[in-house]
C-alpha positions as CSV (number, residue, x, y, z in Angstrom):
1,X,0.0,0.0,0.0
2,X,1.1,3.8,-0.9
3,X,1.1,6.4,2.4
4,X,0.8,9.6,2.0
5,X,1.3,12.1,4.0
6,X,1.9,15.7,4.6
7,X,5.4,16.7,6.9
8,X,4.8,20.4,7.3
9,X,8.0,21.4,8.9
10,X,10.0,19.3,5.9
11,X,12.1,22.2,4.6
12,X,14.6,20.6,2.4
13,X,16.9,17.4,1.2
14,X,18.1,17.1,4.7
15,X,14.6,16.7,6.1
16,X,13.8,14.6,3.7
17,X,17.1,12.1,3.9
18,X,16.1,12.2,8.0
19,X,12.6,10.9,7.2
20,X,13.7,8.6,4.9
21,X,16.4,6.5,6.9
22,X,13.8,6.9,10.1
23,X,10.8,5.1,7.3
24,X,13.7,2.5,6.0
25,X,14.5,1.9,9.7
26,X,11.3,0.5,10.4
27,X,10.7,-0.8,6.9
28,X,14.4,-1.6,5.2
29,X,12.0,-2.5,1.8
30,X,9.9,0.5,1.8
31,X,9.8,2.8,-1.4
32,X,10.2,6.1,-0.4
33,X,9.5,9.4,-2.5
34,X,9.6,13.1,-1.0
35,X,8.5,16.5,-2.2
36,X,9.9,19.0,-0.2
37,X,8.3,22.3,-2.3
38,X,4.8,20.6,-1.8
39,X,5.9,19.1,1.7
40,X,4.3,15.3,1.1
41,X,5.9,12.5,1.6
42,X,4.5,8.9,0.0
43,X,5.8,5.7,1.2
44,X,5.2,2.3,-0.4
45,X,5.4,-0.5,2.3
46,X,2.9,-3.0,4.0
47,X,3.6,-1.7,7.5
48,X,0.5,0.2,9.4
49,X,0.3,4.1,8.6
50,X,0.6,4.6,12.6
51,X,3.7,2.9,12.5
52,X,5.2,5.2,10.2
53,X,3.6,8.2,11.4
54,X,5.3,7.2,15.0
55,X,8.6,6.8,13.2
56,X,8.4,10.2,11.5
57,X,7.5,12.2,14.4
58,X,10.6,10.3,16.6
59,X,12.7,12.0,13.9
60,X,11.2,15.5,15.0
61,X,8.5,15.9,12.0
62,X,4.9,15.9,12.3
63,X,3.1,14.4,9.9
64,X,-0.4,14.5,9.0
């Protein structure tokens, strides 16, 4: 399944790379894709959308 979701305070490659390794940590298989102009972030994995979301926000990003 594709997540999507919208990071706010992701300001640029740097945010994005932090998200990423914290996604790939949970999910070492998870296709990851970020847009830091329109600030969404979509992840393809199988693990629960809570899961990720708690994995972003230990990073220090909120997702919504």
């Amino acid at each position: 399944m594709t997540l999507q979701f919208t990071v706010p305070d992701m300001a640029c490659g740097a945010c994005a790379s932090t998200i990423e390794q914290a996604v790939k940590a949970i999910d070492p298989g998870a296709e990851f894709e970020a847009d830091t102009t329109r600030k969404i972030v979509k992840i393809s994995t199988m693990t629960p959308a809570a899961q990720m979301q708690q994995a972003i926000q230990k990073a220090g990003y909120n997702p919504q």
